[in-house]
C-alpha positions in Angstrom: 110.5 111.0 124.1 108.5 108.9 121.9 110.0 107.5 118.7 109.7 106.1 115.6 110.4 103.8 112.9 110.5 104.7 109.3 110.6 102.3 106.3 110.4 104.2 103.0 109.7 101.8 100.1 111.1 102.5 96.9 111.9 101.1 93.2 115.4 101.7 92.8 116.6 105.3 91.7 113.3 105.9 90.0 113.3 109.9 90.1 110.3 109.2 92.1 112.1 107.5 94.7 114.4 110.2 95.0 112.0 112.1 95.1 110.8 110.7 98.2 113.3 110.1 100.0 114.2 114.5 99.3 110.7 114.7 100.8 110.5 112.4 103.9 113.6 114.1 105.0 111.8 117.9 104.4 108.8 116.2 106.1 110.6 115.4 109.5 113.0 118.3 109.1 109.0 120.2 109.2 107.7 118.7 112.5 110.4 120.2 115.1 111.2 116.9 116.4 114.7 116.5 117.9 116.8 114.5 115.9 116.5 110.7 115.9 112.7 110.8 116.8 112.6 108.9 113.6 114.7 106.1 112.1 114.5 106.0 108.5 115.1 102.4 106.8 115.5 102.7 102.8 114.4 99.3 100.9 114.3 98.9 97.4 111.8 96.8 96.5 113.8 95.8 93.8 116.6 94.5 95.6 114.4 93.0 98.6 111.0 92.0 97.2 110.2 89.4 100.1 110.3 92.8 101.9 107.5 94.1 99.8 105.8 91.1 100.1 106.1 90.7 103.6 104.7 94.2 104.4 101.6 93.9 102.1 103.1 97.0 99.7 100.8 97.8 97.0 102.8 100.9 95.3 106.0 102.9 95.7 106.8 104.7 96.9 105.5 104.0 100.1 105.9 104.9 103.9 105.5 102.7 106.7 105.6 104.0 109.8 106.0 102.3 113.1 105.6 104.6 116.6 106.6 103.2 119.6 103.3 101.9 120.7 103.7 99.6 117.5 101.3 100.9 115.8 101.7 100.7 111.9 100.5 103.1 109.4 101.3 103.8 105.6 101.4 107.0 103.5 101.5 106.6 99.8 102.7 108.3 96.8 105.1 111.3 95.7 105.2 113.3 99.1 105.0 116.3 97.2 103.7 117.9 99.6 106.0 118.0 102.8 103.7 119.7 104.9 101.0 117.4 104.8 103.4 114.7 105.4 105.3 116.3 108.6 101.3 116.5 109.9 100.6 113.3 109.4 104.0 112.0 111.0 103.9 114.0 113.8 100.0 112.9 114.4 100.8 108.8 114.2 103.9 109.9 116.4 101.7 111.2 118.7 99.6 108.2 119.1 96.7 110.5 116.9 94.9 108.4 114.1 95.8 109.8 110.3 
């Protein structure tokens, strides 16, 4: 079973970041997976900003994903739409460009 990490970058307990985070967890609920496929790691940027700086993060809230292969891709802004998101996770899970 392939798996993945997931870093969700946000800016404290910005309704936006809560937002989010209500999302992501929609978003994986949304692509079937059995559970652990993906590890979720919260940073607040505002708390860990050599975190942000490390990662090159331009906005929050922001997604980094990391599949098992080790490739990286990011998905950026509300995720107001959890649909589109469980797609795209499920596509850079399985090794698919976004």
């Amino acid at each position: 079973m392939s798996s993945a990490a997931v870093a969700l970058f946000v800016a404290g307990g910005a309704p936006r970041s809560a937002a989010a985070l209500r999302n992501l967890t929609a978003a994986i609920a949304a692509t079937g997976r059995p559970e652990g496929t993906f590890r979720i790691e919260l940073i607040d940027v505002l708390r860990d900003p050599a975190r942000a700086l490390e990662a090159g993060l331009l906005a929050t809230p922001s997604l980094a994903l990391t599949a098992a292969n080790g490739r990286r891709r990011w998905f950026i802004g509300d995720f107001d739409r959890p649909e589109l998101l469980a797609g795209w996770l499920a596509d850079v899970l399985d090794g698919d460009p976004p």
